[in-house]
C-alpha positions, 0 to 999 in steps of 0.5 A: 313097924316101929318108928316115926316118919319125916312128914315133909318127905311124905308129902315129897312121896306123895308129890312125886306120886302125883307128878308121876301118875301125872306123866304116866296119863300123858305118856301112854297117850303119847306111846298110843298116838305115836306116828310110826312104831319106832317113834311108839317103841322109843317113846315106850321105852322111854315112858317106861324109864321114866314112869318107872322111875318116879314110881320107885322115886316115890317108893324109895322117897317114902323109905327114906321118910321112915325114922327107925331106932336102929340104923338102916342100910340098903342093899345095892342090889335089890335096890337096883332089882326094885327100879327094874321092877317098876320100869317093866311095870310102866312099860307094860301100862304102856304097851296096853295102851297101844293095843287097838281094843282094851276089853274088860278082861284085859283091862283087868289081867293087865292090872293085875299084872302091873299091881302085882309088879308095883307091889312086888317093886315096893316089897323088892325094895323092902328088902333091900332094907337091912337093919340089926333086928328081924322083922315079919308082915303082917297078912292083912295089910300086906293083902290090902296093900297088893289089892291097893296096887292092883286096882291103882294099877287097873284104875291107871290103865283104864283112865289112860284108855278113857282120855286116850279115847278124846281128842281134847282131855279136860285137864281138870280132870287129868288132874284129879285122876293124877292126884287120885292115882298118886295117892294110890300108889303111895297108899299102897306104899305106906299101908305095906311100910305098915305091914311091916312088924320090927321084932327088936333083941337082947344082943346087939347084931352087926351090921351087914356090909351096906349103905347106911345113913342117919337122919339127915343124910335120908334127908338129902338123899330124898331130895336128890332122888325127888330132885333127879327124878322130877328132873327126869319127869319134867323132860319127859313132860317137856318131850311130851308137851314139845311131841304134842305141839309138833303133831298139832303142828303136822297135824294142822299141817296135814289139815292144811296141806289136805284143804290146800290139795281139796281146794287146788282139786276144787278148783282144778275140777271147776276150772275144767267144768268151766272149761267143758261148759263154754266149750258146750255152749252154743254161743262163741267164747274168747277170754282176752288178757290185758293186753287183748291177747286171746286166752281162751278160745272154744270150738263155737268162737274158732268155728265162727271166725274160722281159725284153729283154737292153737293157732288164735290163742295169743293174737290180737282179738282184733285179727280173729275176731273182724266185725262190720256193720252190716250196712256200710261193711266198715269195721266196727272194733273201735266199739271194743276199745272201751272194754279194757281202756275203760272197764264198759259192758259194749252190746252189739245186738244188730247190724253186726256181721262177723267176716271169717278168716275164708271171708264167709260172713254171718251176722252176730249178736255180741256182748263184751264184759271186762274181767276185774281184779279185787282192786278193781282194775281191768285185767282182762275182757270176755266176748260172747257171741252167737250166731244170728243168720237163722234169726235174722232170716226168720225174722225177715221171713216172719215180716215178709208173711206178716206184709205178704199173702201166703197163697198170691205172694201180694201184699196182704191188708194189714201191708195194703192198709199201712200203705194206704194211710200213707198215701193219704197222708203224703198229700198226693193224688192217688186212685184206689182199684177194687177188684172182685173176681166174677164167676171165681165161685163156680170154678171153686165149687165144680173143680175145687178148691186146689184149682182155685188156689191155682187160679187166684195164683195165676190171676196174680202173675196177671194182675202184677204184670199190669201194675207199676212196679210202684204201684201196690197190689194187695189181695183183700181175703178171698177174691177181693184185690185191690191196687193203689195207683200212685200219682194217678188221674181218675182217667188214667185209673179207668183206663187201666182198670179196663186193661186189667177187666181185659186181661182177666177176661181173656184168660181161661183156666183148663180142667181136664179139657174144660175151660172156665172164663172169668170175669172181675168187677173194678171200683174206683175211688179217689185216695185224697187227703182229709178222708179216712181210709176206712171212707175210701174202701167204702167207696171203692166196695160200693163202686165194685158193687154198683159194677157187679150189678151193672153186669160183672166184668164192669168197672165203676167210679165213685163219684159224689151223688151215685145214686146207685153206690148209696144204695149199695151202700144202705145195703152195707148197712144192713149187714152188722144189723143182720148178723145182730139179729142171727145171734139175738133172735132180732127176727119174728115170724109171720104167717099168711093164709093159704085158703083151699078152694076144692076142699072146705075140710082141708088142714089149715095152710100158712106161708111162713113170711119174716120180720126183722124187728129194729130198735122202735120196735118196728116189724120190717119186710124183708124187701128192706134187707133181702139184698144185702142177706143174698149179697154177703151169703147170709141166706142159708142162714137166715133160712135155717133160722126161719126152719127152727124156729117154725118147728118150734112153734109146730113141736110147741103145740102151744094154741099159736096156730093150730095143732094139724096146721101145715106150713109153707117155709120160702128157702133161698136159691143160696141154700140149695148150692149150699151142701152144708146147710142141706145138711143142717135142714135135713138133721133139723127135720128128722130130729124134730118131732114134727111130721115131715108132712107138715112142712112144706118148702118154696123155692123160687122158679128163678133160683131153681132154673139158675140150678136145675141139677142142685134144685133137683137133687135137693127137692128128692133129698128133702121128699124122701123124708117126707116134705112137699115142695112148691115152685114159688112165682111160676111165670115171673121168670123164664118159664117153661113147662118142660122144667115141671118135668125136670123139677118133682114139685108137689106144689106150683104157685102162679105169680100173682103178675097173672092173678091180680087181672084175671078177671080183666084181662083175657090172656091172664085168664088164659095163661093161668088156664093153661098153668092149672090144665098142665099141673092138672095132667101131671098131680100138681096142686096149683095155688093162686097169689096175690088174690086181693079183690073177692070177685077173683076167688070164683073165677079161679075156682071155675080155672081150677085153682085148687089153693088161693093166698092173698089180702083177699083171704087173709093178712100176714100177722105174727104166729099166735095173733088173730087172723086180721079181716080187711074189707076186700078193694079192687086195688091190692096193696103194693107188693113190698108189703106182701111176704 
């Protein structure tokens, strides 16, 4: 094409191109994101008239800045076809855009559209251009400038999807792709102006009928139409910025609203949370507001204070809620007015009773917080509070049994020693009664042990009805008792001491017809300031002792000097030394002697005797702690421990004694009452590896008569597994033949009360006679004792004696020790020295 271009209305061109690519970006962002589709509809076909316009402004723009030798008239028409072309162009950008998905194909049918309208608009405008010389195109740029379109059409379409896919476009980069497309578009124009070839001729032609201008007037109809439609970009602009800000507007309105609605269901939902939660709790709830009126109320509060929730809400507390000290009943709601007049925490945790609207009472445990604003005034308060009763009972009850005896009701020792303190400490003068029932034991053993809860329960009853009611009487443990007489003379605490002794001693207890009488030994002591409760128990258990052994069913009093009550009390002594002695071996064993007289080749025979070993490393006899052992039941398990380790030492084999020896082991009238400890003797016996008939057990003729049925069944239960048993002291009790006959004893060992005079005394020679000629006829093996002086050995041999034991045959010494010789004397020495 010939001719020259105006250069500012190129650049006017290119600057209409960019702002109206520009508004294109936004426009089809506005059309996609629009509310409703009539707002998409209107806002589509108003993009379209404006994105079209300032496409065909630019197109138009851009001929006018053509500077053609001939003059240049427009057709109306095609002018008019052109504008209408660009529009639908626009509008269907837009309406891609709209679409839910733009797939590559689309995307690429769409372009080709939209260019292919572009192209057509501009070359529609072409010819609306009308000159006095024919003109022609050339093919390849009119190619290259349909290709220009389409792909600055696909390039619009895709760029307006890309930034309609963000949330917050980069303007920057809004920019660049609005500069990027205008020069596009206007390159697609100028490449098809270029397109154009003028082919000028000889004769001049007239000028159709049209719209012809010079120079200056393109110049100022450029302008008009830039003016115009810039003018119209910019409103659609503004409409767009003005839509923008009113959806940021509903936008962060509806975010609003939507937080507003979530947090009002928040808060909805934790208010009824809160509402269900105190109404599930087991404590008593009631919110109150400034004026301490209820606002709230749940079922555990309404329960308590027996109102109905609707009828308590909106009363004064005060009216719902009544509280009284338990003590003085006298109302207690005046501890409540700090809560809202002074913003205090209050705390009833005692002593508080809530009285209900049908007068019932319970005892409560009650805080009251105040409820604060942010400026911190008080505007309301909240009472909690529980339901105590059961508490309460349970603890009484749990202080009644930490004071009481479970079985007896009576006071217990910790209540009795509580009690005792403070009697030596009030300055008065008291007695102490201590009491140990007689003959409980038997009843214990023959009926059981139900039966004797029934009787120490009875006794009791009893023994309270004999007491002032100030007086307190407490069971000890066991059948021990003991009563604390107030403001008591020492005459006056024997006197009902022996009432008491009276009352236990006329009272039976009946099993299946039998009856069963027992007895109870009482010590008295005095309970005087200056001395310490634990001396004045002592003297109270000595003398309850000294009783005992005064005969049972007795009463004793301490006083300064008993003889009686001192021993007793070295005995005391003796117990933690004993029990020291079980747990770290303080014991040692001995062994005597026992030399047979008819058979020289006979195995060796010891008695096992034992020792208790003290600090100085003194080896004592048990005649030093025997009382105390029997006194306190300790026996069965001395003897258990004698039986150990004696079969130790047999197992051992370890050259201590001889490896055939047997031994003779003295066991306890204790232990053969003693189920347990038969059991314990037995298992020890056929565990071990040492015959059974290397053992021998001595009982004493007096514990064995006390018992003859228990006797009897032990001695078969301990033959059976292959023992021997001997009948220790024969003569020293109530002797009487006719318990050999009773008794299945291998063994009879004649009291040395016989021996030691025989050669002296005739009687002795005759009753020892007399033992030897029985036990003879019935195979029993008899053994002399205490043979101290040498002549006696031939007389006992001519009786018929059969073993003989002794100082005379040998001295006791400790297991694996030589044998001691001593030089026999006509005098033996002192029995206590002696097993």
């Amino acid at each position: 094409m010939h001719g020259s271009y105006s250069y500012p209305l190129v650049a006017l061109s290119i600057v209409v191109a960019v702002l109206a690519s520009h508004a294109a970006l936004q426009l089809i962002r506005q059309v996609a994101l629009a509310p409703s589709r009539a707002t998409s509809l209107g806002w589509l076909v108003g993009g379209a008239v404006a994105m079209g316009l300032g496409v065909w402004a630019m197109h138009f723009i851009g001929m006018l800045a053509y500077e053609s030798p001939a003059s240049v008239t427009y057709a109306p028409g095609l002018t008019a076809l052109s504008v209408l072309i660009a529009m639908l162009a626009s509008g269907l950008a837009l309406w891609v855009n709209t679409l839910p998905r733009l797939t590559p194909m689309l995307l690429m049918t769409s372009g080709t559209i939209m260019g292919g309208g572009i192209a057509t608009m501009h070359y529609t405008g072409m010819a609306a251009m009308q000159m006095h010389m024919p003109y022609r195109y050339d093919p390849l740029l009119f190619a290259v400038s349909i290709v220009v379109a389409v792909v600055a059409a696909t390039a619009a379409l895709w760029l307006g999807g890309f930034f309609l896919r963000q949330r917050r476009p980069n303007r920057i980069y809004q920019a660049l792709a609005a500069g990027a497309m205008g020069f596009a578009i206007a390159g697609m124009h100028y490449i098809g102006m270029a397109a154009m070839e003028m082919m000028p001729l000889t004769t001049p032609i007239i000028s159709p009928a049209g719209v012809g201008m010079n120079s200056g007037q393109n110049l100022w109809l450029a302008l008009a139409i830039a003016i115009a439609t810039l003018a119209v970009l910019g409103l659609a602009l503004l409409a767009i910025s003005a839509e923008q800000r009113m959806r940021r507007s509903r936008h962060y309105r509806s975010r609003l609203d939507g937080l507003l609605e979530y947090r009002t269901r928040e808060l909805r939902h934790e208010r009824d949370q809160v509402a269900v939660m105190l109404d599930s709790i087991d404590e008593g709830v009631i919110s109150l507001d400034r004026e301490g009126h209820i606002q709230h109320i749940n079922p555990i509060a309404a329960e308590l204070c027996g109102w109905d929730p609707s009828l308590a809400r909106g009363r004064p507390w005060a009216r719902i809620l009544q509280l009284r000290h338990e003590g003085t009943l006298q109302s207690v709601a005046s501890q409540l007015e700090g809560v809202l007049q002074r913003g205090e925490v209050v705390h009833m945790s005692s002593q508080t009773l809530l009285v209900a609207r049908d007068g019932s009472e319970c005892a409560v445990e009650l805080k009251a917080s105040p409820v604060r604003r942010r400026s911190g005034d008080v505007e309301g308060a909240v009472l909690v509070f529980r339901d105590i009763s059961y508490r309460q009972a349970m603890i009484r009850r749990l202080n009644f049994q930490a004071h009481h005896d479970s079985l007896t009701g009576l006071h217990n020792r910790t209540a009795f020693d509580d009690s005792l303190t403070a009697a030596l400490a009030d300055g008065g003068f008291h007695q102490l009664l201590y009491l140990d029932l007689d003959f409980f034991k038997v009843v214990n053993d023959t009926c059981g042990h139900a039966a004797g809860d029934t009787v120490l329960r009875e006794l009791s009853a009893l023994m309270r009805a004999h007491v002032r009611e100030t007086d307190v009487l407490a069971r000890l443990g066991g059948d021990e008792f003991a009563v604390l007489l107030y403001r008591c003379s020492r005459e006056q605490a024997i006197e009902r001491a022996e009432a008491l002794c009276a009352a236990v001693s006329a009272y039976r207890y009946y099993d299946e017809g039998r009856p069963f009488q027992l007895g109870v030994s009482i010590g008295v002591a005095p309970v005087e300031s200056g001395v310490q409760a634990s001396e004045v128990l002592r003297q109270a258990d000595g003398a309850c002792y000294m009783a005992k052994q005064s005969g049972r069913n007795q009463v004793h009093a301490y006083h300064d000097g008993d003889a009686g009550f001192e021993r007793a009390q070295r005995e005391v002594q003796w117990l933690p030394l004993l029990h020291e002695a079980l747990e770290n071996d303080r014991f040692t064993l001995y062994i005597q002697p026992i030399r047979s007289l008819s058979d020289a080749t006979s195995k060796p025979y010891y008695e096992v005797l034992l020792r208790y070993v003290n600090d100085a490393g003194e080896h004592l006899a048990p005649a030093h702690f025997m009382a105390t052992a029997e006194r306190f039941g300790l026996m069965p398990e001395i003897d258990i421990w004698v039986v150990t380790q004696a079969l130790q030492v047999l197992e051992s084999d370890d050259g201590r004694i001889e490896s055939d020896a047997v031994l003779a082991i003295n066991l306890s009238g204790q232990s053969m009452g003693d189920l347990r400890m038969r059991d314990q003797l037995a298992a020890l016996v056929t565990q071990s590896s040492v015959m059974p008939q290397r053992l021998c057990f001595e009982i004493t003729e007096t514990a064995a008569i006390s018992n003859l049925a228990q006797a009897r069944e032990f001695i078969y239960s301990m033959r059976r597994l292959g023992c021997s048993f001997a009948l220790d002291d024969f003569g020293s009790g109530m002797s009487s033949f006719a318990y050999l006959k009773e008794l299945p004893v291998n063994q009879l060992k004649i009291d040395g009360a016989f021996v030691r005079n025989l050669t002296r005394d005739s009687l002795d020679a005759a009753i020892v006679s007399a033992i030897c000629g029985i036990c003879a006829q019935m195979g029993i093996i008899t053994v002399a004792e205490y043979v101290e002086r040498l002549e006696l050995i031939p007389a006992l041999e001519l009786i018929g004696v059969d073993f003989v034991q002794g100082y005379g045959i040998g001295r006791p010494h400790p297991i694996g020790a030589p044998l001691i010789s001593i030089t026999p004397r006509n005098n033996g020495p002192a029995a206590s020295l002696q097993g």
